[in-house]
N, C-alpha and C positions, 0 to 999 in steps of 0.2 A: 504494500500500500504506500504512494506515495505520501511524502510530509507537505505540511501546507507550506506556504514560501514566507518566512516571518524571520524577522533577527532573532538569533539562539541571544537572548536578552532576560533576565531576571525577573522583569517585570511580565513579558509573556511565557515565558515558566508560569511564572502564577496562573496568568492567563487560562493554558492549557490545561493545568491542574483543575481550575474551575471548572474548563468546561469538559473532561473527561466527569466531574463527581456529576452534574448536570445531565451530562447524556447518558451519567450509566443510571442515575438517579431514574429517568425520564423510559431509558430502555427497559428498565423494573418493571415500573409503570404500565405499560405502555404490553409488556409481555401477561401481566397481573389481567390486566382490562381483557387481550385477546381470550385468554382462558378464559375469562367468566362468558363473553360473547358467545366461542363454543361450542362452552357447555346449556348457553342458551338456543342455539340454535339446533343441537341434537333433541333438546327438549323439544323446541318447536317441531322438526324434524317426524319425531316420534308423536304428536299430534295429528298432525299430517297422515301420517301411515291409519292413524284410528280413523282416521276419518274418511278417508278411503273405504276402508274397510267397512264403517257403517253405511255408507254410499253404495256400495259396491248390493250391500244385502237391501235396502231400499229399492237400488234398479231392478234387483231378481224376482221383487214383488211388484213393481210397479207396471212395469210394461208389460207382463204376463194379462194383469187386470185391465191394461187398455186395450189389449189386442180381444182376449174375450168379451170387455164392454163393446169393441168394434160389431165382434159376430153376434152379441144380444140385439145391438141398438142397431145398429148397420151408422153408413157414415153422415147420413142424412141426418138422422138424430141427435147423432156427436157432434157436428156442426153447430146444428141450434142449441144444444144444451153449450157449447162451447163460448158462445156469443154473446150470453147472458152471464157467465164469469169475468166480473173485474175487481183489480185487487189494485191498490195504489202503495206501492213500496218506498219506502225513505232510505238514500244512500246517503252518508254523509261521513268525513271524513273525522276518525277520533285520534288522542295523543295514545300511546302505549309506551311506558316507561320499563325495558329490559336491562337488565345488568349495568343499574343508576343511568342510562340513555335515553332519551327520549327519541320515540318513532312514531309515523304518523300510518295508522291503516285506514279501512272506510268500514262503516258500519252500516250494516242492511238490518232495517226495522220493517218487519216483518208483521202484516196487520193478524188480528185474530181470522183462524178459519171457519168460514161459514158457508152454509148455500146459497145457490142465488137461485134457485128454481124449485116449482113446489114439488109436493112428495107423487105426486098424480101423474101419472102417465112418465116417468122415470124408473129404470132399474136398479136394485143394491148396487150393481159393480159400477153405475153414476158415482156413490157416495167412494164406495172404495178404491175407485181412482183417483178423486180428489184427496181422501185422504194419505194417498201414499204419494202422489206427487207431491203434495203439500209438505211433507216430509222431508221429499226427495231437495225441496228449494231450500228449507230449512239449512238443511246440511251444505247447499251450495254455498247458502249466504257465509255459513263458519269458515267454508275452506276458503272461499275470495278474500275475509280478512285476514286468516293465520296465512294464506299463501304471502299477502303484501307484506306481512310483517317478517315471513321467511325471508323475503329477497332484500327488501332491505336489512337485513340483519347478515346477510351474505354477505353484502356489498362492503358494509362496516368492516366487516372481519376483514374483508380482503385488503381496504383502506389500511385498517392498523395492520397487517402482515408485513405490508408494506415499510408503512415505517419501522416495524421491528426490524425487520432485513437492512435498514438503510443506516441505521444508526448500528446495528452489529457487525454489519460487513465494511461501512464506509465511514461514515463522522468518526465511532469511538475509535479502530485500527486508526485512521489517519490522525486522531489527535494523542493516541498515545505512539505513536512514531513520529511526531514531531515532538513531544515532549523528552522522547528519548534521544532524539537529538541534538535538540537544547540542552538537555544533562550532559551528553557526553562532551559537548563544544561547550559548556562553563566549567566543566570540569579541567577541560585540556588551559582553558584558561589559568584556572587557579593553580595547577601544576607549573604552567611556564614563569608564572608571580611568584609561586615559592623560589623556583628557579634561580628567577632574575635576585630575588632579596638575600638568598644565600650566595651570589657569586658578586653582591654587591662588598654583602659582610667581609668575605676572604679580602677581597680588595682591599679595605677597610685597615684590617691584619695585617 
């Protein structure tokens, strides 16, 4: 690793000494934070997988019941019962605080479920495919917020990687090879001042 280019000076000794306690100071930090991120985001991670998984058992009921509701009702009927379903959904965007960081996801407000058509001239698998699709968005709405919250919580990790590499492989090496350099060139200094002050004294004699 090259040194930075500074007079081997006393004063930037100090310098260097500050800024190697600084950046290893900072590189602690900084490796502290990436762990806790993570092991936030396995957790996130691992949410994700449930939820899949409850999705997955939702779809195995759900479109069974529609295609059966198809051969009860036929498609004419599923049309109009389809037309007279409205539901008004609220997206909006909230803060989520992981591993002391604030992130922003969206939040899908989900109204109560209800019929919109009477019980007369409709079939059960009408209701039971509302209710399993109803379900089925439920679980949408979770995974569209825990997915935002994954990615940017990727993104972060990757951010600090970053800097943990940059300050490990490049700031802290090159400020402690300059500092070792500066040592060795005040050193060579104060060697040739002894030098000179005993070949002063002989003189002297």
């Amino acid at each position: 690793m090259a040194k930075l280019n500074i007079a081997p000076t006393k004063s930037n000794l100090l310098k260097m000494n500050e800024q190697l306690a600084v950046s290893q100071s900072g590189y602690d930090l900084l490796e502290q934070k990436r762990e806790i991120l993570v092991m936030e985001l396995m957790h996130m991670v691992e949410r994700v997988k449930l939820l899949e998984r409850d999705i997955d058992k939702v779809v195995t009921k759900a479109y069974p019941a529609l295609k059966k509701m198809l051969i009860a009702a036929g498609m004419d009927r599923m049309e109009q019962l389809s037309h007279s379903v409205q539901y008004d959904f609220t997206i909006k965007e909230k803060p989520v605080t992981i591993g002391g960081m604030k992130f922003h996801s969206i939040d899908v407000e989900l109204p109560p479920q209800r019929l919109f058509y009477s019980f007369l001239g409709t079939l059960a698998e009408s209701d039971k495919v509302m209710a399993e699709f109803f379900k089925l968005l439920t679980l949408l709405a979770q995974m569209a917020s825990i997915r935002t919250i994954v990615w940017r919580l990727a993104g972060e990790v990757k951010k600090t990687q970053r800097r943990v590499n940059a300050l490990n492989k490049m700031v802290i090496p090159q400020a402690w090879d300059t500092k070792k350099y500066i040592e060795s060139v005040l050193e060579e200094r104060e060697r040739e001042s002894v030098f000179v002050l005993k070949s002063l004294k002989r003189r002297k004699a």
